[in-house]
C-alpha positions in Angstrom: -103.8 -65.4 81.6 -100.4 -63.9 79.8 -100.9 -65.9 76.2 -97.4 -67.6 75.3 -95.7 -66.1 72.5 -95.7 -68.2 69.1 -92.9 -68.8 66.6 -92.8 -69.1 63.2 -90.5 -72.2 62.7 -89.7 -72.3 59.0 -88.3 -68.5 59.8 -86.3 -69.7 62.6 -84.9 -72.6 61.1 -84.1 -70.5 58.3 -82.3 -67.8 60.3 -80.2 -70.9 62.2 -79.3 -72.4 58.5 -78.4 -68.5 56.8 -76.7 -67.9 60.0 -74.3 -70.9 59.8 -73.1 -70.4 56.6 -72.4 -67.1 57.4 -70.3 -68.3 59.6 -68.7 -70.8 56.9 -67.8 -68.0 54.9 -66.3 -65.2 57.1 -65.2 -67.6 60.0 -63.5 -69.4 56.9 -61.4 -66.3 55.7 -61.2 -64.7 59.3 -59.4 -68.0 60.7 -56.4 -67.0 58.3 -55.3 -64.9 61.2 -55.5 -67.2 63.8 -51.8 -68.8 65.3 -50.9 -72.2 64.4 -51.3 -73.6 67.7 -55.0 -72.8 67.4 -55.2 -74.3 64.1 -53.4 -77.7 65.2 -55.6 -77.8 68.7 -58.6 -80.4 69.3 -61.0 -77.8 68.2 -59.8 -77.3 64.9 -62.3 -79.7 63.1 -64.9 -77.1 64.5 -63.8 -73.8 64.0 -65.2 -73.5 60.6 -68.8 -74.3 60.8 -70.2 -76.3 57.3 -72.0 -74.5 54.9 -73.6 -77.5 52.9 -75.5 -79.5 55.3 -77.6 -75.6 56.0 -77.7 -75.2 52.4 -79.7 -78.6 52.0 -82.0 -77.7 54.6 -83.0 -74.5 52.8 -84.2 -77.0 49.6 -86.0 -79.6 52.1 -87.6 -76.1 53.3 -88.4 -74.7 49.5 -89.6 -78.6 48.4 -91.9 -78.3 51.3 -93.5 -75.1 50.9 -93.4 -75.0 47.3 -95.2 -78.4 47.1 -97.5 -76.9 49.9 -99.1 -74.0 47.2 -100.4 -77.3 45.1 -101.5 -79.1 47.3 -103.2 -76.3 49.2 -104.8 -75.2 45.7 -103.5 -72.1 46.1 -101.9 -72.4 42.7 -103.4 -75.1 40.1 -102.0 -77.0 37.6 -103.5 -75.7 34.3 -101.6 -73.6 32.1 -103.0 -69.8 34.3 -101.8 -72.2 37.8 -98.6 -72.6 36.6 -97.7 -69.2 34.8 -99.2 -68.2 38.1 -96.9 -69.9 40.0 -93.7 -68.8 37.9 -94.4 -65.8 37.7 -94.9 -65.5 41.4 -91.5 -67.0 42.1 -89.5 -65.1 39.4 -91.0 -62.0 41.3 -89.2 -63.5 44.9 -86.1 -64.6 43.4 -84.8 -62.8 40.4 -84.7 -59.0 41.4 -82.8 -59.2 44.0 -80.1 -61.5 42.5 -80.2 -58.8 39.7 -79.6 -56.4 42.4 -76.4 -57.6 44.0 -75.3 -58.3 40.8 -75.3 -54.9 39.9 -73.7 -53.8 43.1 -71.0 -56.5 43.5 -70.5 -55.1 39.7 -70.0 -51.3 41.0 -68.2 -52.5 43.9 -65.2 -54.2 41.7 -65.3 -51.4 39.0 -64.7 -49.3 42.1 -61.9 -51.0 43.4 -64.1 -51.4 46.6 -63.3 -55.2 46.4 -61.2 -58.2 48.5 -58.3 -60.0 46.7 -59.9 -63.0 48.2 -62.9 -62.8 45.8 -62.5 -63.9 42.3 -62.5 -60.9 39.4 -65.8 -60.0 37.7 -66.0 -62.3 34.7 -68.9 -60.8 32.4 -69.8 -64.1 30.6 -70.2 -66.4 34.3 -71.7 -63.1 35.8 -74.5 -62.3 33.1 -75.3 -66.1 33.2 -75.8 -66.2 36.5 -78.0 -62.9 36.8 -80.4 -64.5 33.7 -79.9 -67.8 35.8 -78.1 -69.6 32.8 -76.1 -72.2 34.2 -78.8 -75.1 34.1 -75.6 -77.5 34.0 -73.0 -76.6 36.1 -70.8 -78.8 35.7 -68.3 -76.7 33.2 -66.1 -74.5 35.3 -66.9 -71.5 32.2 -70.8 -71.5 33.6 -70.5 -73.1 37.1 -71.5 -70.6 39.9 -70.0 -71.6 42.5 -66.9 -69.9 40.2 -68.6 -66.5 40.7 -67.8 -63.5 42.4 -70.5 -63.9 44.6 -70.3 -67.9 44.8 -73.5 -68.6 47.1 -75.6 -67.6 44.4 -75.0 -70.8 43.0 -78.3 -72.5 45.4 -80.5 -69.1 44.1 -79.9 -70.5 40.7 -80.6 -74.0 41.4 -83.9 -72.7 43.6 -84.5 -70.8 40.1 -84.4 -73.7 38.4 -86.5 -76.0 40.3 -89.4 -73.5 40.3 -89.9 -74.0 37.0 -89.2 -77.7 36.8 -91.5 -78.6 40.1 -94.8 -77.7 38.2 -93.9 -79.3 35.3 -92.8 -82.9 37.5 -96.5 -82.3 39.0 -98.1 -82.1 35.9 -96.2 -85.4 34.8 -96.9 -87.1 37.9 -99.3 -85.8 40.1 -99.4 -84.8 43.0 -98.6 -88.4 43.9 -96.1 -89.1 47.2 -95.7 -92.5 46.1 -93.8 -91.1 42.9 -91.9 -88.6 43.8 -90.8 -91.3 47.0 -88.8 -93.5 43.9 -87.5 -90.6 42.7 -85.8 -90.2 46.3 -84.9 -93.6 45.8 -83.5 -93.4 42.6 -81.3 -90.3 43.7 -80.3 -91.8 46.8 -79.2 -94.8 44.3 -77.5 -92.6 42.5 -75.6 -90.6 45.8 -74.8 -94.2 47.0 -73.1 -95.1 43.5 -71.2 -91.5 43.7 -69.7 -92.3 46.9 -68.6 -95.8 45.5 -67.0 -94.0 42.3 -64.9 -91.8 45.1 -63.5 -94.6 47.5 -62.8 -96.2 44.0 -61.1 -93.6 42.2 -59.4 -91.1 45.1 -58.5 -88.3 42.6 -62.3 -87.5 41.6 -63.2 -84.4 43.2 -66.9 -83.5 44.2 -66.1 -79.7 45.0 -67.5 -77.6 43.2 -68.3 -79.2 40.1 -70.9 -82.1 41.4 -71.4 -80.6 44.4 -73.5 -77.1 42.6 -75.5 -79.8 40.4 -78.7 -80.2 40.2 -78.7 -83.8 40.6 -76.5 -84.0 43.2 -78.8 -81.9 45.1 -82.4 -83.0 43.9 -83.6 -85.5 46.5 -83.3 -83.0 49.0 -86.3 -80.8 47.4 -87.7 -83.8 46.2 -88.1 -84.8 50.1 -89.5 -81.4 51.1 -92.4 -82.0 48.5 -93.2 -85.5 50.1 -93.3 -83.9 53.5 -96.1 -81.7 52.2 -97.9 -84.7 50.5 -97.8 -87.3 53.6 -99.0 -85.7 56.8 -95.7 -86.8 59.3 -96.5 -89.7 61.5 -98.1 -88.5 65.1 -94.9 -90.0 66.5 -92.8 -87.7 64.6 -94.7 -85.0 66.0 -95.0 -85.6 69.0 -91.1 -86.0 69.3 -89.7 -83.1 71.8 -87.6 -81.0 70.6 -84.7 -81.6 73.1 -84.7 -84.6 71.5 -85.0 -83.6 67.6 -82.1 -81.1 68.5 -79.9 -83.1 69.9 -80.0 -85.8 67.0 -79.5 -83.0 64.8 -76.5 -81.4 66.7 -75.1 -84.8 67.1 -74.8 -85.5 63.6 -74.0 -82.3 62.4 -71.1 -82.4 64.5 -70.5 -86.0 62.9 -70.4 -84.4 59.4 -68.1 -81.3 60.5 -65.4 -83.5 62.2 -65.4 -85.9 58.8 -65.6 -82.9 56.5 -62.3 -81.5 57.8 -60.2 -84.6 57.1 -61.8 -86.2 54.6 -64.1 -84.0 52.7 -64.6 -85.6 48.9 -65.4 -88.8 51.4 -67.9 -86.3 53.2 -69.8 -84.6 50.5 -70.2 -88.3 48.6 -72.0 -89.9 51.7 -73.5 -86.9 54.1 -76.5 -86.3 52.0 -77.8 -90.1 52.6 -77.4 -88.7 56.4 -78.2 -86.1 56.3 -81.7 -86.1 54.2 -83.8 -88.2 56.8 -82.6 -85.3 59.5 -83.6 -82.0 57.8 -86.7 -84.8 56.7 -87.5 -85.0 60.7 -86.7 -81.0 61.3 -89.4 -80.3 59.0 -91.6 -82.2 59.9 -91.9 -81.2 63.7 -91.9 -77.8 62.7 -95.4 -76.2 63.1 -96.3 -75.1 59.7 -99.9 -73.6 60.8 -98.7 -70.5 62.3 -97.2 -67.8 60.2 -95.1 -64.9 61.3 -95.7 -61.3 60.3 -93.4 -59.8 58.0 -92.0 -56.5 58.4 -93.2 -53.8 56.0 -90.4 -51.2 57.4 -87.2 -50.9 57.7 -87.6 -49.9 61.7 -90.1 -52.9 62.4 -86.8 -55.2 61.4 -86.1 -54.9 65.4 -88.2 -57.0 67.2 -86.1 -57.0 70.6 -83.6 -59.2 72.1 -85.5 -62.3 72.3 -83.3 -64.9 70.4 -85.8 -67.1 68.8 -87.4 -63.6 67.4 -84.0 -62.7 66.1 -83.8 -65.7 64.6 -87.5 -65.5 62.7 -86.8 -61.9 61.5 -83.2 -62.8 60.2 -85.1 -65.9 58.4 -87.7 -64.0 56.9 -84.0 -61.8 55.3 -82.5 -64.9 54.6 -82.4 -64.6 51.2 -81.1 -61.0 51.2 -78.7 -62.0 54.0 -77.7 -64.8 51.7 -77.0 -63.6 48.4 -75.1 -60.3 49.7 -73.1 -61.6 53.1 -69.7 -63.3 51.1 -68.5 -60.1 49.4 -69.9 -57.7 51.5 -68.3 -59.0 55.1 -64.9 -59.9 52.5 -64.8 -56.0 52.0 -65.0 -55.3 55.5 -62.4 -57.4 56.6 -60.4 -56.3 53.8 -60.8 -53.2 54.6 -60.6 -53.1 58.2 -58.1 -55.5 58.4 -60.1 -57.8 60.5 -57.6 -60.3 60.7 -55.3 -58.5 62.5 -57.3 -59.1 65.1 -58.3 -62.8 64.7 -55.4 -64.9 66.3 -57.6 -66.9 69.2 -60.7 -68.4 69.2 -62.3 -66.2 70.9 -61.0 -62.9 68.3 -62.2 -65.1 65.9 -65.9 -65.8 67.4 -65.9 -61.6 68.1 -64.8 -60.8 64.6 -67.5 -62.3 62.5 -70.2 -61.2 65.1 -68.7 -57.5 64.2 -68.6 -58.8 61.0 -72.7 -59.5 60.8 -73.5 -56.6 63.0 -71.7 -54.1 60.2 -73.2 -55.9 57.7 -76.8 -56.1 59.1 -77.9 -52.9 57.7 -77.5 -53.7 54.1 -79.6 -56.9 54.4 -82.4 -55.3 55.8 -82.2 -52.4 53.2 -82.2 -55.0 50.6 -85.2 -57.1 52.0 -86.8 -54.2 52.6 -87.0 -52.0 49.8 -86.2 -54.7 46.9 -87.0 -58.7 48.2 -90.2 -57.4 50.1 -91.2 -54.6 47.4 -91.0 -56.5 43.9 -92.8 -59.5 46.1 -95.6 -57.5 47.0 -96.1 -56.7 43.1 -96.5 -60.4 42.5 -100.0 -62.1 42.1 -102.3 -61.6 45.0 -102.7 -64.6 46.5 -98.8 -64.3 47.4 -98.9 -61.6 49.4 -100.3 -63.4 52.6 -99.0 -66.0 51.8 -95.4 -67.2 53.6 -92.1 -66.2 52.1 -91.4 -69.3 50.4 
């Protein structure tokens, strides 16, 4: 009897969620070049995939796994635990922001650079490399403002490692708690989206959207996840079902989004949260994927759902170095040119990611993969959290 194949689902639904804002970005600048009959047809509202909602599953994903170490005792919370722990994570996160900071650096210095990227500013840009901007809510330290703008979630991810030990040892490891602070946030989100229907001209983008607040209970949720085993209904749900909920309101938030976004970003997170909540929890978080150790062992065949674990395992790379690098190549290759029909446009960012494929995996595996495996030892089996 053949044994059927097993997949890692926190990689997969990390390679969906990397993959669509991917295609926020680049379908974003490519769709310049597309006619204006395209851009006034039904399918408008949906030729520019949203990047937020996949951004606030990667947190329900980090709450959940992070929370996980604790409550697994693979990291304790005594003063060795937690230095354990922060150390760990400043291993997985910090050298490779360091590292496309540097090269996005060389890159502009170069003149190897888009017009469509802002200029290198060296008091945003050394913030953001030492992970500074614990309040983003000044446009001077804000980094969604940078030159590489997704890097604004690595700092918030930053930031939340070191705060998520210190909220455990103030409250436990209690679900109960950390279910009002959900409440109180979702309070909060509620009174936000009051304060825009109230006053129009308030704008969430970029300011409150990059904030920490903004985007807490999302975490906050992963970590109950880990705390409360899911109800048996829950997990017993089929995933033709869990899908096509999800799809269904994703689609919901991407038609809103294009008319009325400010409207959109105040209320989608109270929709939103209880989805990536139920995503999470169907996923199958006993069964752990092997990661690659060489470049070559990257290809794992044309199996889609084994793409999609191998890209999410290179999330983070793909992540923090996809918005200048594809920029550059359609700047340089004129990309646009070729983008006037849906169609072009669905071709031109797959050439896009294929041509810019190589420098994620030579940045997962030779500086994400290496300076992880240098960490403490009971990381290195451990999953990529």
């Amino acid at each position: 009897m053949i044994e059927k194949k097993r997949y890692d689902h926190f990689q997969v639904a990390r390679g969906i969620a990397c993959l669509m804002v991917f295609a926020n970005h680049i379908s974003g600048l490519l769709s310049e070049g597309l006619t204006s009959e395209t851009t006034s047809s039904v399918f408008a509202p949906f030729l520019v995939p949203m990047g937020f909602p996949w951004v606030w599953l990667f947190l329900v994903l980090s709450g959940f796994l992070l929370t996980k170490g604790f409550v697994t005792g693979r990291f304790s919370l005594d003063t060795a635990g937690i230095k354990h722990f922060i150390v760990a994570r400043l291993h997985r996160l910090l050298p490779l922001l360091w590292c496309v900071s540097a090269l996005w650096f060389a890159l502009y210095i170069t003149g190897i650079w888009s017009p469509h990227l802002p200029v290198f500013d060296w008091k945003r840009e050394i913030g953001v490399a030492l992970a500074f901007p614990w309040l983003p809510y000044f446009q001077s330290t804000n980094a969604i403002s940078s030159m590489n703008s997704p890097v604004w979630s690595a700092i918030i991810e930053i930031h939340y490692s070191l705060l998520l030990p210190l909220l455990f040892v103030w409250i436990g490891l209690s679900a109960k708690k950390m279910c009002w602070i959900v409440v109180g946030w979702a309070v909060g989100i509620g009174a936000l989206a009051c304060t825009i229907f109230l006053f129009k001209d308030l704008d969430i983008f970029p300011l409150l959207y990059g904030n920490h607040l903004y985007n807490l209970g999302f975490f906050v949720a992963g970590g109950i996840l880990s705390l409360r085993s899911p109800s048996v209904y829950i997990k017993r749900l089929p995933w033709s079902i869990v899908i096509i909920f999800t799809v269904a309101s994703l689609l919901f938030v991407q038609y809103e989004a294009f008319f009325h976004l400010n409207a959109t970003l105040a209320l989608s997170p109270l929709l939103m949260l209880p989805v990536w909540c139920i995503v999470v929890a169907r996923c199958d978080d006993r069964y752990q994927a092997s990661v690659p150790i060489k470049f070559s062992e990257l290809w794992r065949g044309m199996n889609l759902l084994s793409i999609l674990e191998t890209l999410g395992m290179m999330s983070y790379s793909l992540y923090l170095a996809h918005k200048p690098i594809s920029y550059i190549l359609i700047e340089k290759l004129h990309l646009t040119r070729w983008t006037s029909t849906i169609p072009e446009l669905i071709v031109m960012t797959f050439v896009c990611l294929l041509l810019s494929l190589p420098l994620f995996g030579v940045l997962f595996i030779f500086i994400e993969r290496r300076f992880r495996m240098h960490s403490a030892p009971p990381l290195i089996n451990s999953r990529m959290i």
